[in-house]
C-alpha positions in Angstrom: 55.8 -45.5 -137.3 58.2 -47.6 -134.5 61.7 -46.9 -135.1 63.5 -50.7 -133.9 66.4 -48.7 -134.0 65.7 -46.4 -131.1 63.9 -49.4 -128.9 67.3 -51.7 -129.6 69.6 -48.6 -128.6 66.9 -48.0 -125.6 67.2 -51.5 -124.7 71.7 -51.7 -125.2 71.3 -48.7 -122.9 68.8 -50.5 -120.1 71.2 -54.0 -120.3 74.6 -51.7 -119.6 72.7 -49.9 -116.9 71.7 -52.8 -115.0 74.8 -54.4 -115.5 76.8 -51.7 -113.8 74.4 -51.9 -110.8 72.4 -48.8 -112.1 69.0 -50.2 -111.6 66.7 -46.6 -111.8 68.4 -46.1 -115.1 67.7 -49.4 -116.6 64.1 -49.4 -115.4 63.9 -46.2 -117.0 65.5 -47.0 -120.1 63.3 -50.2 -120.6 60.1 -48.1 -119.9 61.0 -46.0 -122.5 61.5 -48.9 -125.1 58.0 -50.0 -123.8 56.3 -46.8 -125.2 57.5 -47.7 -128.7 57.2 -51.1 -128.4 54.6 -52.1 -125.9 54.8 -56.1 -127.1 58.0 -57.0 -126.7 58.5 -59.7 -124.0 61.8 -59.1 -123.4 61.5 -55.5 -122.4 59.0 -56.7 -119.6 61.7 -59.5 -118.6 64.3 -57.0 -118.5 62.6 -54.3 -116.6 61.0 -57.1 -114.1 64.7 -57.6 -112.8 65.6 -53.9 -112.8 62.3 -53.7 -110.7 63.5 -56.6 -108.4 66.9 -54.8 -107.6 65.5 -51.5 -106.9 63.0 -53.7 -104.3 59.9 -53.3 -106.5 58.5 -56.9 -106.2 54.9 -56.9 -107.2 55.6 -54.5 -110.0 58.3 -57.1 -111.0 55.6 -59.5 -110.6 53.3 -57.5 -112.9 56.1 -57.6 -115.8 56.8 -61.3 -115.4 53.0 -61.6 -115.9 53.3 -59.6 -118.5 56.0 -61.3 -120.2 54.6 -65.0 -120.0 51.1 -63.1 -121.6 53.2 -62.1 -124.5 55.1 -65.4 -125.0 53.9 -68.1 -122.8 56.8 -70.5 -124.0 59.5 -68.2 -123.0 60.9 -69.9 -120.3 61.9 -66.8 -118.5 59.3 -65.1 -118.1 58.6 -68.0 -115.9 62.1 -67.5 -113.9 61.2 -63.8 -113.7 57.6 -64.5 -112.2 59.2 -67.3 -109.8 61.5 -65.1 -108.6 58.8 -62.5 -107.6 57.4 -64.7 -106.1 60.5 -65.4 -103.9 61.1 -62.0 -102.9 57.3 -61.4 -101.7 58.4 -65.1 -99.9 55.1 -66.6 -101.4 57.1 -69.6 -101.9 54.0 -72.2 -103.1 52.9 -69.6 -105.8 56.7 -69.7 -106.4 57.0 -73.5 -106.8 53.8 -73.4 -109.0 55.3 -71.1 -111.4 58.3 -72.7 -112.0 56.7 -75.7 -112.4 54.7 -74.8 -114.8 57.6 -73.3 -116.9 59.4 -76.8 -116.5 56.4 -78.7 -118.3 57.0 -76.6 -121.2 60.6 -76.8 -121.2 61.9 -79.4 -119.0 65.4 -79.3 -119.5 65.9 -75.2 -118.1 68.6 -75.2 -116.5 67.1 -72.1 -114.5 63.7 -73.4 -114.0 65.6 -76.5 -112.3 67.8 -74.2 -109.9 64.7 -71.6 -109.2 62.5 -74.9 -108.4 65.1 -76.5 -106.3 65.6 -72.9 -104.0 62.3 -72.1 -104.1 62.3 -75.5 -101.7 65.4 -74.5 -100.1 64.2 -71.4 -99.2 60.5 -73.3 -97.9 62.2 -75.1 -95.6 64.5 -72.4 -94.3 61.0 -70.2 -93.6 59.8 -73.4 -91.5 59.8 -72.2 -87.4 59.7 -75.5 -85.7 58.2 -74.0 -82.8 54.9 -72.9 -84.4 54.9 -76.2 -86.5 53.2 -79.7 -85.2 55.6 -81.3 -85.8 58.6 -82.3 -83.0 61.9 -80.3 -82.2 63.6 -82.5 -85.1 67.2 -81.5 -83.1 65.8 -83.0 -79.8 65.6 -87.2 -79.5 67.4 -89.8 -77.7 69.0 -91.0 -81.1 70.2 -87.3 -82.4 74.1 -87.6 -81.4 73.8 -91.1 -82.9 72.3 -90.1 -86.2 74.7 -87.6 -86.6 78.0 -89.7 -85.8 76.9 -92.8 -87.8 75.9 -90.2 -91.1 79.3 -89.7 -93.6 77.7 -86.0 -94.2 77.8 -85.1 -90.1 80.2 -87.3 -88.8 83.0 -85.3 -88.7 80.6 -82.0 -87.1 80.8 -84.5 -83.9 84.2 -83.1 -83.5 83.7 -79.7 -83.7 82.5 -78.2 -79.9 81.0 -74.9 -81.7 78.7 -77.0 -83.9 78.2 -79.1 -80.4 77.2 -75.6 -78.8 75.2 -75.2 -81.6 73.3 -78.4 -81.8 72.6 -78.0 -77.9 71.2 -74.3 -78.2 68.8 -75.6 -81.2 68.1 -78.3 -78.9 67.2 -76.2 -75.9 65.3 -73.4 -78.0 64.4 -74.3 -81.9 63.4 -70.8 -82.0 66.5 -69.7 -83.0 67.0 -71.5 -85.7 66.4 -68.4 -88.4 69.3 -67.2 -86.6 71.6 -70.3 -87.7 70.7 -70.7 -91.3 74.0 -68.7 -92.5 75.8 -72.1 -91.3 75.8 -74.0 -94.4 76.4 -77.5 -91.7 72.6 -76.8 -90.6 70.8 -77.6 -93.4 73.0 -80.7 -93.5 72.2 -81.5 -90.3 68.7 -80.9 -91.0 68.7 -83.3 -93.8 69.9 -86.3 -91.9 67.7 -85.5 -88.9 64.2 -85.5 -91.5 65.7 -88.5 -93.7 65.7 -86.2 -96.9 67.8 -86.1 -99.3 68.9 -82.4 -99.7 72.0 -82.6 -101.5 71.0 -79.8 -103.9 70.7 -77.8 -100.9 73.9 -78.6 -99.3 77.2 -75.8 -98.4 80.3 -78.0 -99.0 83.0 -75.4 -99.3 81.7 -73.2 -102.3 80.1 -76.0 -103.3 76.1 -75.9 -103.1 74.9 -77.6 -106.1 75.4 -79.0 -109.3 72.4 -79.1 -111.7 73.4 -75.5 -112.9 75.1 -78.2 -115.1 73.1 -80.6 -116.1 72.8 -82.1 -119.6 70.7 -80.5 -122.0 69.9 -84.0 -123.7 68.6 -85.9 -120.4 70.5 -89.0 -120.5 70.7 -91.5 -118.0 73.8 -92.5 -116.8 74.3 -96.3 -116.2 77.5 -95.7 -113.8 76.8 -96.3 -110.8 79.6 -94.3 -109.1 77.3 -91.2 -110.2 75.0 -91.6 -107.1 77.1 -89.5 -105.0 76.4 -86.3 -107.4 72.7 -87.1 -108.2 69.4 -84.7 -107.3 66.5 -85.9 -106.5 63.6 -84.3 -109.0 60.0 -84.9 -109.9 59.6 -87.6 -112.2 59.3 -85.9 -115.5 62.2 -83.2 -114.5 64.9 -86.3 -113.7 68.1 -86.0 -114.7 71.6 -87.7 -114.6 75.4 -85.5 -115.1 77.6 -86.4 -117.5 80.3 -88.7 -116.9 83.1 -85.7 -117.3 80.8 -83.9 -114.6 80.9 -86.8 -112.4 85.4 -87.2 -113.1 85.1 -82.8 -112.8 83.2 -83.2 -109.6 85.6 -86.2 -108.0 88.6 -83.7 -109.3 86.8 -81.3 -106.9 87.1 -82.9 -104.5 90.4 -84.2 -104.4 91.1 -80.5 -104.9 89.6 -79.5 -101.5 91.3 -82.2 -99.7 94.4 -80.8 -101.3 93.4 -77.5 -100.2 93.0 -78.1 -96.5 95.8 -79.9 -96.4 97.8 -76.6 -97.5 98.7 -78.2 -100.6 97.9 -75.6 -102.9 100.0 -76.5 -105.8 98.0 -80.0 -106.0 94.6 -78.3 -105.2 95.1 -76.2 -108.4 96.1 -79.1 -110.5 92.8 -81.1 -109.5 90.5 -77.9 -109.8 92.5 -77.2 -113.1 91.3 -80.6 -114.4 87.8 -80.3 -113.1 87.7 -77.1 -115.5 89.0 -78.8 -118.1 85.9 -81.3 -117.5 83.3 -79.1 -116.7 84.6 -75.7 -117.7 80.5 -74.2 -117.3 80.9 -75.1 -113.5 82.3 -71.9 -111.7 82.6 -73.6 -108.2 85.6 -75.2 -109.9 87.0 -71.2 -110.8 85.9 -69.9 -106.9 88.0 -72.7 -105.3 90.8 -72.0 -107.3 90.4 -68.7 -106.9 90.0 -69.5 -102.7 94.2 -71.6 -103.6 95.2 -68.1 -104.9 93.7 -65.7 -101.9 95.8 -67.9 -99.3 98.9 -67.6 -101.7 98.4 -63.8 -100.9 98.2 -64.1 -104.8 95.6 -61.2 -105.1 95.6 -60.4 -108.5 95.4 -64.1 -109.7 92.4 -64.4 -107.5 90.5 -61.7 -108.8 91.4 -62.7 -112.2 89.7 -66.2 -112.0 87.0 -64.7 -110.0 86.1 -62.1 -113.0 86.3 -65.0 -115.2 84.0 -66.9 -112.8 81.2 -64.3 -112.8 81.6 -64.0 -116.6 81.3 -67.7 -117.3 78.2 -67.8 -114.0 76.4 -65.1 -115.7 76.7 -66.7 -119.3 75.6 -70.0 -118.0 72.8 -69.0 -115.3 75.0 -69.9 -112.5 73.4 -70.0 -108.9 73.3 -66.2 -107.6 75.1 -67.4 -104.7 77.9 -68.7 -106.1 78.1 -65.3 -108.5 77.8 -63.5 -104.5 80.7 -65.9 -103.7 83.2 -64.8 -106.4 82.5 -61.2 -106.2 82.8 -61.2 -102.6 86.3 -62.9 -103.3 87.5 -60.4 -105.6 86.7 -57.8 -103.0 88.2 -59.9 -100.1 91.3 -60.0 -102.4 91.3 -55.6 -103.2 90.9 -55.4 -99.3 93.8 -57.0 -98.5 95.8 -54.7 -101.5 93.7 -52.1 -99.5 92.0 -50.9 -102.7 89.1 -50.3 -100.3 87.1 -48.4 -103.9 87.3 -51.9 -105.5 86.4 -54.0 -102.6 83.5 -51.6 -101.9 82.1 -52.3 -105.8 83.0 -55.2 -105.5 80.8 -55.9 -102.1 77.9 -54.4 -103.2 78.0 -56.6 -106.2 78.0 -59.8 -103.9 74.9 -58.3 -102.1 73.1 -57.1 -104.8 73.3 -61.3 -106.1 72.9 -62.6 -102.0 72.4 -60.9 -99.2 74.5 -62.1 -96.8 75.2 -60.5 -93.1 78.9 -61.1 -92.9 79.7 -59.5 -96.7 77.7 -56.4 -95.3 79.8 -56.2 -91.9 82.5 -56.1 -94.7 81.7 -53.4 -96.8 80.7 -51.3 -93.9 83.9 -51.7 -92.1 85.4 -51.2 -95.6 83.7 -47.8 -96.3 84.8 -46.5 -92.7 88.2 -47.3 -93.8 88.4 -45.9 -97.3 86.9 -42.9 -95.3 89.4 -42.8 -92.6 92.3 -43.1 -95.5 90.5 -40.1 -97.3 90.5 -38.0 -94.2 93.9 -38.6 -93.3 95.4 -38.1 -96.4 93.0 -34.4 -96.6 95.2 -33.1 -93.9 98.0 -30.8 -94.5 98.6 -28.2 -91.4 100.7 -25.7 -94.4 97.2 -25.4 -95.9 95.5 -25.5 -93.0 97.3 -22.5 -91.6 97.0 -20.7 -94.9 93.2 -21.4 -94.8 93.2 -19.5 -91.1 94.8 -16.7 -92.2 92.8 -15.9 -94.6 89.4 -16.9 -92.1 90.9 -13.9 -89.6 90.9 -11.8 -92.8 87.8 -12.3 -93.2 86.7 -11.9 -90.0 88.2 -8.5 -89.5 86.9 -7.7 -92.7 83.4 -8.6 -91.0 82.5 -11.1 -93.5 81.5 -14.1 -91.2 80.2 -16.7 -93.7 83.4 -16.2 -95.7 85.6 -16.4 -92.7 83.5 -19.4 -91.3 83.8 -21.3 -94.8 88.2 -20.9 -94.2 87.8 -21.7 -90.6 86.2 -24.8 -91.8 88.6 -26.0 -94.3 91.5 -25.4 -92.3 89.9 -27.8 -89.7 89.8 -30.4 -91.9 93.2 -30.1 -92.9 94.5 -29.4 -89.7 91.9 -31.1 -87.5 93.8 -31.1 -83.7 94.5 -27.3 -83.8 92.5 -26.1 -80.5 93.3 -22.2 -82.0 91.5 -22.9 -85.0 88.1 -24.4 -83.6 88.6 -21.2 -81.0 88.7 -19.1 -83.7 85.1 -20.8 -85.6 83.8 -20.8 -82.1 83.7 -16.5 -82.3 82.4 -16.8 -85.7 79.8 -18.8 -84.8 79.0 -16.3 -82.3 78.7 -13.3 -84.6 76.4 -15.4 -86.5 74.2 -15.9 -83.2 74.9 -19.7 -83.8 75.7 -19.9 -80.3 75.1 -23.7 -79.6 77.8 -24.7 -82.6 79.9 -21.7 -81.1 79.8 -23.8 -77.4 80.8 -27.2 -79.4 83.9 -25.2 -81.0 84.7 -24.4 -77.5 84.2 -28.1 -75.8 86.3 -29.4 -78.8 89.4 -26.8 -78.5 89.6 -27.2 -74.3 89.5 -31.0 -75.2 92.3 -30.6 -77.4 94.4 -27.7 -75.0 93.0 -27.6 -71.5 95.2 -25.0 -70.8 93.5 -22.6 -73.6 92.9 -19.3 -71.9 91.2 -17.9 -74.9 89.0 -21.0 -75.5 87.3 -20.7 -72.0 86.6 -17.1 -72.1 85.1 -17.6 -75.6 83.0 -20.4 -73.8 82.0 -17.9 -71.1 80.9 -15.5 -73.5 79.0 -17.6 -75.3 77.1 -19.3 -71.8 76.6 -15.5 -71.3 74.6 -15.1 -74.2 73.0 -18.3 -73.4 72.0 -16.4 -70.4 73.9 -19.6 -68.7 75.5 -16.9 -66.3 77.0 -19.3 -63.1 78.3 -21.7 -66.2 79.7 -18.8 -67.7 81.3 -17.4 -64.4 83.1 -20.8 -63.8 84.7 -20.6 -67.5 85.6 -16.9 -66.7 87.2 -18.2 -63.1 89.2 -21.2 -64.9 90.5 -18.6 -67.8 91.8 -16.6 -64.2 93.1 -19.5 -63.2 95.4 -20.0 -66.2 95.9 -16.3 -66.5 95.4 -14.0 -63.6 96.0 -10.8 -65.4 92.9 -11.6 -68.1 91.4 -8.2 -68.6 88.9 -10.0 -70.4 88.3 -13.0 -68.0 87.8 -10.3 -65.1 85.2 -8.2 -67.1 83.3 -11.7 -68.3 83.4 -12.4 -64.4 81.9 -9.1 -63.2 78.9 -9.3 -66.2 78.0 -12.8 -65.0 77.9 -11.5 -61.6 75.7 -8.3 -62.9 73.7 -10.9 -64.9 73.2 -13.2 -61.9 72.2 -10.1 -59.4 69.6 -8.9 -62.0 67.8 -11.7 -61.8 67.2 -12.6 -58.4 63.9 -10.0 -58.2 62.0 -12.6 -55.5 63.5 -11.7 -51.3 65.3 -14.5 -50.1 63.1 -15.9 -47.9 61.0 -16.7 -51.1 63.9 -18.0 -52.7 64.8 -20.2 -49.9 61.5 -21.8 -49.8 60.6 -22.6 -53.3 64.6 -24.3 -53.5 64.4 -26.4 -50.6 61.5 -28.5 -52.1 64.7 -29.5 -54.6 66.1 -32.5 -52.8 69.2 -32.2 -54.3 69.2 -28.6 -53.0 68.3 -30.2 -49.8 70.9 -32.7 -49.6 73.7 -30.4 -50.6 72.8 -27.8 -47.6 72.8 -30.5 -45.1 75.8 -31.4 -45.9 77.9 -29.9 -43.0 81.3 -29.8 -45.7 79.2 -27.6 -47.5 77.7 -25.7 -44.5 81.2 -24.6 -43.4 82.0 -23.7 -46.8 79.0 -21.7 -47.2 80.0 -20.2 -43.9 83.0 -19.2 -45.2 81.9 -18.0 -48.6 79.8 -15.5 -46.3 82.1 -13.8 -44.3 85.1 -13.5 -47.3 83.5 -13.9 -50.7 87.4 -14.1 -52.4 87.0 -17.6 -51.2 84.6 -18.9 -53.8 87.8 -18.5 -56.7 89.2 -21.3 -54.1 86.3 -23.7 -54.0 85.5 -23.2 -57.5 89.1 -25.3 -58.6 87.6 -28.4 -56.7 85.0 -29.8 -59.3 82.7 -31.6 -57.0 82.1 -28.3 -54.5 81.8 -26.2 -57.7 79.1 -28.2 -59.3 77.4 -28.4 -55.8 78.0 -24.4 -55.8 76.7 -23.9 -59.0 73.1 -25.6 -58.3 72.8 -23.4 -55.8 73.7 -19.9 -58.1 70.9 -21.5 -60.1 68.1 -21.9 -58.1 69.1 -18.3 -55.9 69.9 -19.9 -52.9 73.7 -18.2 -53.1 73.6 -14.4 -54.3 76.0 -12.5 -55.9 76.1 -9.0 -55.6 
């Protein structure tokens, strides 16, 4: 027998999962619940959207399907199906399925707003250039259209919309490229003569019906027009009158707003709340007063109440995406970069938007930044290589490589401690890390005797012998009296002499088809330098401190031309 007990607790524990952004989790919860219950439509619902956040779209699909089987007058299985559909960008399957959810329950509020961006989103997919139809930005009367329309007139003013307008102009193949600037698909609108206010960016405002009268009244005021969507026939609807005074509140707000006059911006949006308090654009642009007040934690405080009311009330995803994205706008600037980051990925996870994502990415490389900084602490790092050279004369090289490692992050500019990693690599034969170790330490101290004879030990190994024997030369340089630098010296020289088994004549011949080699022995410089090696062979310590002969000097080591013996 079914427990409803354990597929209720399954079901708590799938709705908290996916609410905290823990999509795998929910899915699995609701798949669970499924077993017990296989026909219960709202487990399919509710695992259809864990399905679409993890990127699952035709299995979300399936589980709208499946949920609209169940309980075909459940209006969202419809909204789950429709917004399949949306992700797989089958956008007239889309517009059918919402649709058909409408004429069983015409007065969803998100039916309505799924319908009206499944259109949006239609004529956002539309390339001009592959389309019959004409470059709708091109046209003797474009600049006129635009300046004589209320909704573009002022864009006329603006040179980057002008730059804009002439690029689309020029090439409407970028237009994908454009459709993040919320003036474009105004633009577009008075260009084809449609009436896309539903579609419209004004501010944070985008569109309205997420409010629309449950009772589908007709309003006989007249001043209403300006707030009106156009719908099918059956679907047509009219605000309230205290929508139409929250909306004209709005907008007194925003010119209050841009006119730095934040104390009456908040007033008018205050009022509009008042009137409409299911409207969270109303919440954002207060929220927008509060962020240029450098009032953060009023900001984030409307914003939280934003999402609550939006999520309570179907609100568009975007604007959701909006007030997260506010709240973490408002923890970056406290530079609570954890927050922001959740906060971020929240925003995403209801619209993907490209600038939200530069965000969080510069955000993470910050709150990483912070963490490494605040990791380092040269006391520990010392006491970390202390007990690394322990271990190393102990022979224990993992042991002293895991406190040679440590101490580097605490202490990350100390040349002697990368030196001393550098010879634990080497023990451990990992002779290519070992060489890194060394280019870091000389990058740090130059003047690091120890670090180039490690390096020249290392190249040794490599069987990199003339590289080696111009580390060994630099560390003589530094130090004349290096013991150590003298004997790496005289074993890159034995290593060098061992391996030239052909006569020189052979030698000769096979390098001079190099024309590098070529170019560098008809070079009469390097002719009388050669000359010189020759006759006193002390003089290639000399040429060697000149990095443009030595290179030049080395190619030759390497391909036999020069002997050492």
């Amino acid at each position: 027998m079914m427990s409803s007990g354990t597929v209720n607790e399954l079901k708590e524990k799938g709705n908290k999962a996916l609410a905290e952004e823990r999509n795998i989790e929910a899915y699995n919860f609701y798949s669970e619940a499924i077993k017990l219950d296989p026909n219960n439509h709202v487990l399919y619902s509710n695992r259809s959207a864990a399905l679409a956040k993890i990127g699952r779209y035709n299995e979300s699909l399936q589980d709208a399907e499946k949920t609209i089987e169940i309980k075909p007058d459940w209006p969202k299985g419809y909204s789950r199906k429709g917004a399949a559909l949306m992700f797989l960008k089958k956008y007239e399957e889309a517009e059918k399925i919402y649709t058909q959810g409408l004429e069983r329950n015409p007065d969803n509020v998100q039916l309505l707003q799924g319908l009206e961006e499944t259109r949006k989103a239609k004529i956002e997919s539309t390339h001009f250039d592959n389309s019959p139809f004409p470059n709708p930005f091109s046209g003797p009367n474009v600049y006129e259209k635009l300046r004589n329309d209320p909704r573009t007139k002022s864009y006329m003013c603006q040179p980057d919309f002008l730059a804009m307008l002439s690029e689309l102009q020029n090439n409407p193949k970028v237009l994908s490229s454009k459709l993040q600037d919320p003036r474009l698909m105004t633009t577009l609108s008075v260009l084809l003569g449609l009436d896309m206010t539903s579609m419209e960016a004004d501010d944070d405002d985008t569109e309205f019906n997420n409010h629309i009268n449950s009772k589908n009244h007709t309003s006989k005021n007249n001043s209403s027009a300006k707030y009106q969507s156009k719908k099918p026939e059956k679907m047509s609807v009219d605000l309230s009158d205290d929508q139409i005074k929250a909306l004209k509140e709005k907008d007194l707000g925003n010119e209050a707003y841009k006119n730095k006059n934040f104390e009456m911006a908040i007033n008018h949006y205050d009022k509009a709340i008042e009137l409409d308090p299911k409207n969270i654009i109303f919440l954002t642009n207060k929220a927008a007063v509060y962020f240029e007040q450098n009032n953060y934690d009023e900001c984030i405080k409307t914003c939280q109440e934003a999402v609550e009311i939006g999520k309570e009330n179907f609100s568009d995803f975007k604007l959701l995406a909006k007030a997260y994205s506010r709240i973490g706008n408002s923890y970056y600037k406290l530079k609570d970069w954890s927050n922001a980051i959740v906060n971020y990925k929240k925003s995403l996870t209801e619209h993907r938007c490209p600038d939200i994502l530069m965000k969080l990415n510069e955000t993470e490389k910050l709150m990483k930044e912070e963490e490494r900084l605040a990791y380092i602490n040269p006391e520990l790092a010392l006491d970390q290589k202390n007990k690394g050279n322990e271990m190393f004369q102990k022979g224990d090289y993992p042991a002293a490589l895991k406190y040679y490692t440590e101490a580097i992050k605490r202490s990350p500019e100390n040349a002697i401690v990368y030196s001393n990693r550098a010879a634990c690599y080497t023990k451990l034969a990992e002779f290519r890390l070992g060489l890194q170790d060394c280019d870091k330490c000389l990058q740090l101290d130059p003047n690091f005797v120890k670090g180039y004879i490690r390096r020249g030990h290392i190249l040794l190994a490599l069987k990199e012998s003339t590289k080696g024997m111009i580390a060994f030369q630099k560390a003589l340089e530094l130090d004349p009296s290096s013991q150590e630098a003298l004997e790496g010296t005289r074993k890159c020289y034995s290593a060098l002499g061992q391996n030239q088994s052909q006569s020189v004549e052979d030698i000769k011949q096979k390098a001079m088809q190099d024309p590098e080699v070529q170019s560098i022995l008809t070079d009469p410089a390097m002719r009388m330098i050669l000359e010189q090696m020759q006759n006193d062979p002390s003089a290639l310590k000399e040429h060697l401190k000149n990095p443009n002969i030595a290179e030049k000097i080395q190619k030759l080591l390497e391909v036999g031309i020069i002997q050492i013996r």
